[in-house]
C-alpha positions in Angstrom: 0.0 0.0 0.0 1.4 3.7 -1.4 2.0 5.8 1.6 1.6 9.1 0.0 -2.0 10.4 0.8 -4.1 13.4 0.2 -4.6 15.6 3.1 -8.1 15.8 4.4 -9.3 19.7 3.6 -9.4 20.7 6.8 -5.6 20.2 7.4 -4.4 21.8 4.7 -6.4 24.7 5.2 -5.4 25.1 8.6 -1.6 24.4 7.7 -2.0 27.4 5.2 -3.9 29.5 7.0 -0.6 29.3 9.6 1.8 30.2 6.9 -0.1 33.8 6.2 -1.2 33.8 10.4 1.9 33.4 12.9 0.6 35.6 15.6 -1.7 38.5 16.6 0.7 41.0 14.7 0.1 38.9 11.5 -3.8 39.9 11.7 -2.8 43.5 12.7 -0.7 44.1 9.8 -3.1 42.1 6.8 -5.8 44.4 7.9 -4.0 47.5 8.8 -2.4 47.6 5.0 -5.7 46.1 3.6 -6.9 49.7 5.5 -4.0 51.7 3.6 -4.7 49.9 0.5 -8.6 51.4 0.4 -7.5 54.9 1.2 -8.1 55.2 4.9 -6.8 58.6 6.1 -8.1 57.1 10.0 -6.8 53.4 11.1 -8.3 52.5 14.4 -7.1 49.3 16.1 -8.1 47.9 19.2 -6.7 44.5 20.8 -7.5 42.6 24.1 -5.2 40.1 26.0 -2.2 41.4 23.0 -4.2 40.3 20.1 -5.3 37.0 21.7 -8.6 37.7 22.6 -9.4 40.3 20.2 -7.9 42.1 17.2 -10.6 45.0 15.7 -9.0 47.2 12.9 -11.6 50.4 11.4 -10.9 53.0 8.8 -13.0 55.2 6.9 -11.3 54.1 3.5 -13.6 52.1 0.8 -15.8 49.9 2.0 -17.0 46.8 0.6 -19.6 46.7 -2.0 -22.6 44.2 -0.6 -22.2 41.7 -3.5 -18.3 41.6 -2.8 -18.3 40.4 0.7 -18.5 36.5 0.9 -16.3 36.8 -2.2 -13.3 38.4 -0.1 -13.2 35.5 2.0 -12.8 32.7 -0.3 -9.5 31.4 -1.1 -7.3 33.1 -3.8 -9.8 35.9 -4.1 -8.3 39.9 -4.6 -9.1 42.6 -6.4 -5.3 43.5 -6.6 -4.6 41.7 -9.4 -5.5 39.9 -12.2 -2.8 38.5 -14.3 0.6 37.5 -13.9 1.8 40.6 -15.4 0.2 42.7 -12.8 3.4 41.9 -10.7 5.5 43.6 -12.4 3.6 47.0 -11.6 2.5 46.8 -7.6 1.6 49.6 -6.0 -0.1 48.3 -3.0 0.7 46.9 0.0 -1.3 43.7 0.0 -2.2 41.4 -3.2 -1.9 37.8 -2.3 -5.7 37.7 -1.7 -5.2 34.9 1.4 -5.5 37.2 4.0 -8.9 36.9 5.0 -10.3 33.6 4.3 -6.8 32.6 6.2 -7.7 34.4 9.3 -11.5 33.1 9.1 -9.9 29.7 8.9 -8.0 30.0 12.3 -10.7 32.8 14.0 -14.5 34.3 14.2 -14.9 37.3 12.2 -17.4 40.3 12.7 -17.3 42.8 9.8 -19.3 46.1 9.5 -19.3 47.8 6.0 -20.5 51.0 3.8 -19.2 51.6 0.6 -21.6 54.9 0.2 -21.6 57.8 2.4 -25.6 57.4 3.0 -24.8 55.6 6.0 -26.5 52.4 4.8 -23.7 49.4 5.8 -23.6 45.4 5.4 -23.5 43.6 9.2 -21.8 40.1 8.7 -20.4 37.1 11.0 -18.5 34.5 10.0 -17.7 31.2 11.8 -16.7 28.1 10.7 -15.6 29.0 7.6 -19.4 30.3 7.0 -21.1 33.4 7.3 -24.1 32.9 9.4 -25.4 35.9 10.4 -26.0 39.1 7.6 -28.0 42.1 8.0 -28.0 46.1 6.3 -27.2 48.2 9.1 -26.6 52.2 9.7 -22.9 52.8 9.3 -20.7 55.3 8.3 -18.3 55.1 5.1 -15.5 52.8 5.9 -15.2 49.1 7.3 -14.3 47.3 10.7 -13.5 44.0 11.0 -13.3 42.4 14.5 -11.8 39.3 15.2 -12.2 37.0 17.9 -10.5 34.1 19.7 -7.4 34.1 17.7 -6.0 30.0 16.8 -9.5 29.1 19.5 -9.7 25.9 16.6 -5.7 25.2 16.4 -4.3 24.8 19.8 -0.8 24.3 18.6 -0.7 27.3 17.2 -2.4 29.3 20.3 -0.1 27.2 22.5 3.4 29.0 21.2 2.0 32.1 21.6 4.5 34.5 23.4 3.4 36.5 26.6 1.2 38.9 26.1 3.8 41.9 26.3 5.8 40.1 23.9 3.3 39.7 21.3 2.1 43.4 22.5 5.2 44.6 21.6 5.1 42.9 17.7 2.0 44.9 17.3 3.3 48.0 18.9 6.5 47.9 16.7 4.8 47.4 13.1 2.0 50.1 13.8 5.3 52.5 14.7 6.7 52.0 11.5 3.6 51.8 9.6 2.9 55.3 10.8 6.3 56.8 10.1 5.8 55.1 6.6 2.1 56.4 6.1 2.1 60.1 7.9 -0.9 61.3 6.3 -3.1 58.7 8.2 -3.7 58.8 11.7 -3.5 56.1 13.6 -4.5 55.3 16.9 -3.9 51.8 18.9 -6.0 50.5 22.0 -4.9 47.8 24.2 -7.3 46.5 27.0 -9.4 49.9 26.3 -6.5 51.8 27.3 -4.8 54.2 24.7 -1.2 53.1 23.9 -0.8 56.0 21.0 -2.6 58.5 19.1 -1.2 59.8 16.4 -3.3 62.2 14.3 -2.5 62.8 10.4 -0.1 64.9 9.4 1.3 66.9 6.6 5.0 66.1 6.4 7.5 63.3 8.0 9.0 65.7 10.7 5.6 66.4 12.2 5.3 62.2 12.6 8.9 61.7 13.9 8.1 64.4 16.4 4.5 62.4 17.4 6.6 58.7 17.3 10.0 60.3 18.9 9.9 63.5 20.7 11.5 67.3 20.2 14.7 65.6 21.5 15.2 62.9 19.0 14.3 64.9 15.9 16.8 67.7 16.9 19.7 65.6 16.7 18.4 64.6 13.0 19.0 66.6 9.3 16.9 65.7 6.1 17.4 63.8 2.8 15.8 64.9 -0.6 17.3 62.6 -3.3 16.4 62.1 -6.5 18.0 60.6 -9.8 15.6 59.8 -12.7 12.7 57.3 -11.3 14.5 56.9 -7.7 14.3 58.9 -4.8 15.2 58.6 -1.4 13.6 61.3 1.2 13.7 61.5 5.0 15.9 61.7 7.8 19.2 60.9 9.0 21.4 61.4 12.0 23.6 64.7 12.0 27.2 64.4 12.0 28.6 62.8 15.3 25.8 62.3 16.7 24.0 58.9 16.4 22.5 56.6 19.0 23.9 53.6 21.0 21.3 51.3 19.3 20.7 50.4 15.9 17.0 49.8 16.5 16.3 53.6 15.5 16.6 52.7 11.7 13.8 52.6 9.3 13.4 52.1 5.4 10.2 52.0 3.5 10.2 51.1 -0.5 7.5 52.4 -2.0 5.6 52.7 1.4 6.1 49.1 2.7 8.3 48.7 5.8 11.3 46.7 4.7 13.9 45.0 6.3 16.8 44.3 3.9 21.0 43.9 4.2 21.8 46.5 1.4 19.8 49.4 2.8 21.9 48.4 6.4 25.0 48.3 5.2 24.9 50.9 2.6 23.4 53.4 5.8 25.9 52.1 8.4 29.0 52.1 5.9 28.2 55.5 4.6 28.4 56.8 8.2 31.5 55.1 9.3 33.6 57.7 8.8 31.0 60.7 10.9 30.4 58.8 13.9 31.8 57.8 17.1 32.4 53.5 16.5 30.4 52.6 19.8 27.4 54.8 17.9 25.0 54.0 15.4 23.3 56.2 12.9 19.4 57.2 13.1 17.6 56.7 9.8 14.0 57.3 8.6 14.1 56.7 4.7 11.3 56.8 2.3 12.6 55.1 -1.1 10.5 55.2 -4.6 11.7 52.7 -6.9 10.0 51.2 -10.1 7.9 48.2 -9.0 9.0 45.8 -11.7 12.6 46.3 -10.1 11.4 44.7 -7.0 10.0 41.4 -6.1 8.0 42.0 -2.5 6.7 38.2 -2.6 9.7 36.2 -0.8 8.4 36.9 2.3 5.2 35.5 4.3 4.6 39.1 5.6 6.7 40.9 2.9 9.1 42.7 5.6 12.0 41.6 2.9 12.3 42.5 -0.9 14.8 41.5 -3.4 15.8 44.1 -5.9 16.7 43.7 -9.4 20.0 45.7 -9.2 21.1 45.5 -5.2 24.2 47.3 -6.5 22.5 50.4 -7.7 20.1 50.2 -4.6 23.3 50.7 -2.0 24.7 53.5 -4.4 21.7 55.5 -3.8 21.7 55.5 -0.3 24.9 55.9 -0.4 24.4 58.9 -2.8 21.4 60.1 -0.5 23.4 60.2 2.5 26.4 62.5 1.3 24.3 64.7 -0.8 22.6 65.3 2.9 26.1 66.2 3.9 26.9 68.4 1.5 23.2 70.6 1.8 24.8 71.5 4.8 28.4 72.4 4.3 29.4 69.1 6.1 31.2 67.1 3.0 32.6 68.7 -0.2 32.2 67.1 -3.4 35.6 67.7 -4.7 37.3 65.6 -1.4 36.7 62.1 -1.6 34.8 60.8 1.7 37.8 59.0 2.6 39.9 62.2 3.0 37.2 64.5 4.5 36.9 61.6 7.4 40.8 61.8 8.1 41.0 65.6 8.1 38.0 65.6 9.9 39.7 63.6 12.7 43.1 64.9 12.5 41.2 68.5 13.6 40.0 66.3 16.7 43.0 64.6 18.1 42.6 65.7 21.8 41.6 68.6 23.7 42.6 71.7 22.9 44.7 72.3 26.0 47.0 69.9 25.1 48.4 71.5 22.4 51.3 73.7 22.4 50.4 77.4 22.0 52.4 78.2 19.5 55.2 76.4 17.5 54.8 73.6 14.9 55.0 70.7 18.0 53.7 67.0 17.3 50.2 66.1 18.8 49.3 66.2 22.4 49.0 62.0 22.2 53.5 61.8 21.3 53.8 64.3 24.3 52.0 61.9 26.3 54.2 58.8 25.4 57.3 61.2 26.6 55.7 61.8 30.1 55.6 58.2 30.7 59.0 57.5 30.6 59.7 60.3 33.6 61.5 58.1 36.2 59.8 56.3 38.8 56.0 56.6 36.5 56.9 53.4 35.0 56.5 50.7 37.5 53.2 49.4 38.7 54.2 46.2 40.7 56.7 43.8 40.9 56.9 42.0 37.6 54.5 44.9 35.8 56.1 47.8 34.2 54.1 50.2 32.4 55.5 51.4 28.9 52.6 54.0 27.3 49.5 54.0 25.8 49.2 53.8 21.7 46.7 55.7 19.8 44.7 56.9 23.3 43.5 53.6 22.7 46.0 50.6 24.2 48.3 50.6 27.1 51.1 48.6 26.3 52.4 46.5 29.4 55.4 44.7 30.2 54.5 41.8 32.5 57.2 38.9 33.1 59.0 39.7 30.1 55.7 39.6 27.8 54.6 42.0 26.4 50.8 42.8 26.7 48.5 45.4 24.6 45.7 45.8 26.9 42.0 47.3 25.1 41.3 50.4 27.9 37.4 50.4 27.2 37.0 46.7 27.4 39.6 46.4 30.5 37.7 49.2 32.5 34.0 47.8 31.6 35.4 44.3 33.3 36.6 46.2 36.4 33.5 48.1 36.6 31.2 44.8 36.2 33.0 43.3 38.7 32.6 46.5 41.5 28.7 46.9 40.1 27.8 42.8 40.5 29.5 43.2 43.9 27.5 45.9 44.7 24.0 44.6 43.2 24.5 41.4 45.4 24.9 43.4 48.4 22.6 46.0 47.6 24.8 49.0 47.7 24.3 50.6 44.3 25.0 54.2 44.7 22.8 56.4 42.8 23.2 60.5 42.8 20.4 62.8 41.5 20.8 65.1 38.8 22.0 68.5 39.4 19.2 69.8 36.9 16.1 67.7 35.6 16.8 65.2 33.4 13.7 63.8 31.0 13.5 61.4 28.6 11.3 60.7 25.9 10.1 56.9 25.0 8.2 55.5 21.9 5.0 53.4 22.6 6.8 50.4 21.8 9.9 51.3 23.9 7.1 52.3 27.2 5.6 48.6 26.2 9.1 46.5 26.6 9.5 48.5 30.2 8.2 45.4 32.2 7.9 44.8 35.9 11.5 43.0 35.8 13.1 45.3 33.6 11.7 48.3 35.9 12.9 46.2 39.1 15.9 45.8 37.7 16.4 49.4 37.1 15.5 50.4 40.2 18.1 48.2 41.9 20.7 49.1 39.6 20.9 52.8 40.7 17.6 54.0 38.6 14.6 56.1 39.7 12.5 56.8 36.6 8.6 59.0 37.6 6.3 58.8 34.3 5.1 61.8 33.5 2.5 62.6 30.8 2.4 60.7 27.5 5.5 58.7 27.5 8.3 60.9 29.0 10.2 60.1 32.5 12.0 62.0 34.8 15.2 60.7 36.1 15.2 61.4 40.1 18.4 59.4 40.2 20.5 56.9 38.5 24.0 55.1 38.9 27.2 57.3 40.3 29.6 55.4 37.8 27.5 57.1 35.0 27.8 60.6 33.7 24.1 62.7 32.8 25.4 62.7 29.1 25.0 58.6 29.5 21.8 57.9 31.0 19.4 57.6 28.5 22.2 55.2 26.3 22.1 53.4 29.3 18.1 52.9 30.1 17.7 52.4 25.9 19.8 49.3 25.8 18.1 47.7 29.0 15.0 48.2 27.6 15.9 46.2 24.4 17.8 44.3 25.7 16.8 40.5 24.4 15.9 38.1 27.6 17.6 35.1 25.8 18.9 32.0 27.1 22.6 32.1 28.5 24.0 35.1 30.1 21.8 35.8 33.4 19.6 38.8 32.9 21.1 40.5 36.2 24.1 40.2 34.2 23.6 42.1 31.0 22.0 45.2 32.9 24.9 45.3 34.5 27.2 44.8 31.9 25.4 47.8 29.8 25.6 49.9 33.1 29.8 48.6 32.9 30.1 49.5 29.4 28.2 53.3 29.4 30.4 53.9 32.0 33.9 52.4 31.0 36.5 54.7 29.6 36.4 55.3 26.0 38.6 54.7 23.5 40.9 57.8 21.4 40.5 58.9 25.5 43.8 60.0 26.4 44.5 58.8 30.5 47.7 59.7 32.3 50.4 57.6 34.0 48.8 57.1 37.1 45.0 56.1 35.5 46.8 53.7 33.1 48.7 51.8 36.1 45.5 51.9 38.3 43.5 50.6 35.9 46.1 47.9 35.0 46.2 47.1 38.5 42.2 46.8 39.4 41.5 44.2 35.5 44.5 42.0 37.0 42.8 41.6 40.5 39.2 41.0 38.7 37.5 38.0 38.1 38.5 37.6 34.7 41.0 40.3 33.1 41.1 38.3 29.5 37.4 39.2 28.8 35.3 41.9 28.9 31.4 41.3 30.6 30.4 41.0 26.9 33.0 38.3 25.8 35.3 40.7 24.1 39.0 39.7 24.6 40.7 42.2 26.6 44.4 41.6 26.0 46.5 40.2 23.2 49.9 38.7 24.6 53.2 39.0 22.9 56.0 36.6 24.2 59.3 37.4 23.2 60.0 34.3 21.5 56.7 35.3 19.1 58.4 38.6 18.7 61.8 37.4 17.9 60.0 35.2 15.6 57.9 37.7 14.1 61.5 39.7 13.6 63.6 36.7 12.0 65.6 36.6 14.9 65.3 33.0 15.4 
């Protein structure tokens, strides 16, 4: 007997149904650009229990025409497109024409409908697959769909459901960015009847970053307008040496659609490599318009990654966008190659300016250092450890038993102050210090929804005192000594998203952020007397080879690898 069989209807349905439906955010999204799609300049969506119990999305865009309604919720069913040729020229965000009957398939479904502006509307609910209750009703232009007990027919599915923050916080996330993508709509999320955001519609991208973001976040930010034949790029970047200690503050749309994809990351991370401190990352809000047929948006179950016909030409425009921003503003030249503009750009910041020499045409304030460490007696830190200098304001150099050791000063100090902070944590002895002058910071929705119980515990016992104010801002009544004002919101944003994985103990990586925000920097220039302290303190911690976040601290030279290296043996 063959053991190949067909699959009985109602499993394969309910298998494909879970390749379009993952989660709660899977509904949100379908519906939200379905919403988009019909012209909605209002998007209304309201979730209980994080989606689980129920997802309800209205707009005032088109509504459904009476005859088209069980139609829309059969399988392969759109009115997107109609031949294969149709793909080469999408413009809207949805097309596949499985959304609906997919969700039906796993959910119950309310929908209310007008398609006229008499306010005469189409009342329908589906279950099982079937619609078993119509009526007309009075309703406005517009649709809302409701829909109920999420996976309540495929318990595997329901069963690997994450909490309800964590699926929150999926929803949370893609309605962000689908607002910064879509700033003429307003768009307002409920959650448990309780108003996570409201953003109303506005006329231009700034006034959306500054509803999403804050004052604070778009002053640190200049604009792109790019545009070369059908392409254009249009948004907002990260001034010059600025940037944030995250990279979760950068955002690309293609032709409207949020989109996650390796060329638009590199080609906006490379392009700033040269304009930003290394431990920062660059802010990006960037609107692209490329010709559909030079996109395929179907390799994807929820289209968040595109491939492009020409990848290539797609980095080159960034790249393109980024330094014509520069230039607007008298920050690059187009006659200096990037490449040189970065160098001289860093040669006129080698140290502070009273390290210089008045007058005179005298080497860098970094060689006069190296001379100072060679004054007798500054040399020595303990028997068997001699200091020689520090290279680049970067690396001291060590002499330990004959080795020699080039010891990373960020990484080295970050161990040492992990160490004192763990200590401290155990023992409950954080010292925190309030802020000579009030200190408030502005959160995102999504940022306010990943501040948990444990990670506000955890702040507290770390040195934090965080007061919400109105909306989404905080006021810092204290925070950790070892940090300085200009670190603390660095600090709170990488606790908040920070990843509670398996591995490293939670306790730990708060801590080890807390260690690293406040851990010397490198091109930091430290005198004899820091360098040997600091030497002294990594060698008595628990583990001076490796930093809190398993970077290596030291690289050790033998003299036989250096005589080796030399050809002198």
């Amino acid at each position: 007997m063959g053991k190949i069989k067909e699959l009985d209807p109602e499993v394969f349905r309910k298998i494909a149904a879970g390749e379009v439906v993952e989660r709660p955010l899977s509904v949100v999204k379908e519906l939200v650009e379905n919403s988009l799609d019909a012209g909605a300049d209002e998007i209304c969506v309201e979730i209980r229990e994080s989606g689980k119990g129920l997802i309800k999305v209205s707009d005032n865009g088109e509504g459904f025409e009476p005859e088209d309604i069980e139609t829309a919720f059969k399988r392969h069913s759109t009115s997107k497109i109609s031949r294969l040729s149709d793909f080469n020229e999408l413009t809207t965000l949805g097309f596949r024409g499985e959304a609906l009957p997919s969700i039906l398939e796993v959910s119950k479904i309310t929908l209310k409908s007008a398609c006229n502006n008499e306010g005469k509307g189409i009342y329908c609910r589906f279950e099982n697959n079937e619609v078993i209750e119509r009526e007309e009703i009075a309703f406005n232009k517009g649709t809302s769909i409701e829909v109920q007990e999420l996976f309540y027919n495929f318990p595997v599915r329901r069963k690997f459901l994450k909490s309800e923050r964590t699926e929150l916080n999926q929803v949370v996330s893609f309605l962000e960015q689908t607002a910064l993508a879509n700033f003429h709509t307003g768009f307002t999320l409920y959650n448990n009847d309780k108003t996570v955001f409201m953003y109303n519609k506005t006329a231009a991208l700034k006034e959306r970053i500054y509803q999403v973001f804050g004052k604070e976040f778009l002053d640190t930010l200049q604009a792109v307008d790019f545009e070369n034949n059908q392409y254009q790029v249009t948004g907002f970047i990260s001034k010059i040496n600025t940037g944030v200690a995250v990279k979760k503050y950068q955002s690309f749309f293609v032709n409207r659609r949020p989109i996650r994809e390796k060329t638009l990351f590199a080609a906006l991370n490379n392009t700033f490599r040269d304009y930003l401190e290394k431990s920062r990352s660059p802010i990006a809000i960037l609107s692209l318009k490329i010709p559909p047929q030079e996109i395929d948006v179907n390799i994807h179950p929820m289209k968040l990654e595109i491939k492009f016909e020409n990848s290539s030409a797609i980095y080159q425009l960034i790249k393109w966008a980024i330094e014509s921003s520069f230039r607007s503003r008298g920050e690059a030249k187009i006659e200096i190659p990037l490449n040189v503009f970065a160098y001289k750009n860093r040669e006129q910041h080698v140290g502070p300016a009273e390290f210089f020499p008045s007058a005179g045409n005298h080497p860098p304030a970094a060689e006069l250092a190296q001379a100072q460490l060679f004054e007798p007696g500054f040399s020595h830190i303990e028997e068997g450890f001699y200091l020689i200098g520090q290279y680049r304001n970067s690396y001291i150099l060590v002499e330990k038993e004959g080795d020699l050791l080039l010891i990373d000063q960020h990484n080295a100090d970050e161990r040492v102050n992990f160490d004192r902070l763990k200590k401290q944590y155990r023992e409950n002895k954080v010292t925190s210090i309030s802020p000579l002058f009030p200190i408030i910071i502005e959160l995102t929705p999504s940022e306010v929804s990943r501040l948990d119980e444990k990670k506000n515990e955890l702040l507290r016992k770390v040195g934090f005192d965080l007061r919400p104010l109105s909306g989404h801002s905080f006021d810092v009544k204290a925070f950790p000594q070892v940090l300085d004002e200009r670190s603390i919101k660095d600090a709170i944003l990488k606790i908040i998203h920070l990843p509670e994985e398996e591995g490293m103990d939670f306790e730990d990586k708060v801590l080890a952020e807390i260690a690293c925000k406040s851990a010397i920097k490198v091109n930091h220039r430290l005198y004899p007397e820091k360098m040997k302290a600091l030497v002294g303190d990594l060698f008595e911690s628990t583990n001076p080879h490796f930093c809190p976040h398993k970077r290596p601290i030291i690289i050790e030279f033998t003299q036989e690898k250096i005589e080796k290296l030399l050809k002198r043996k």
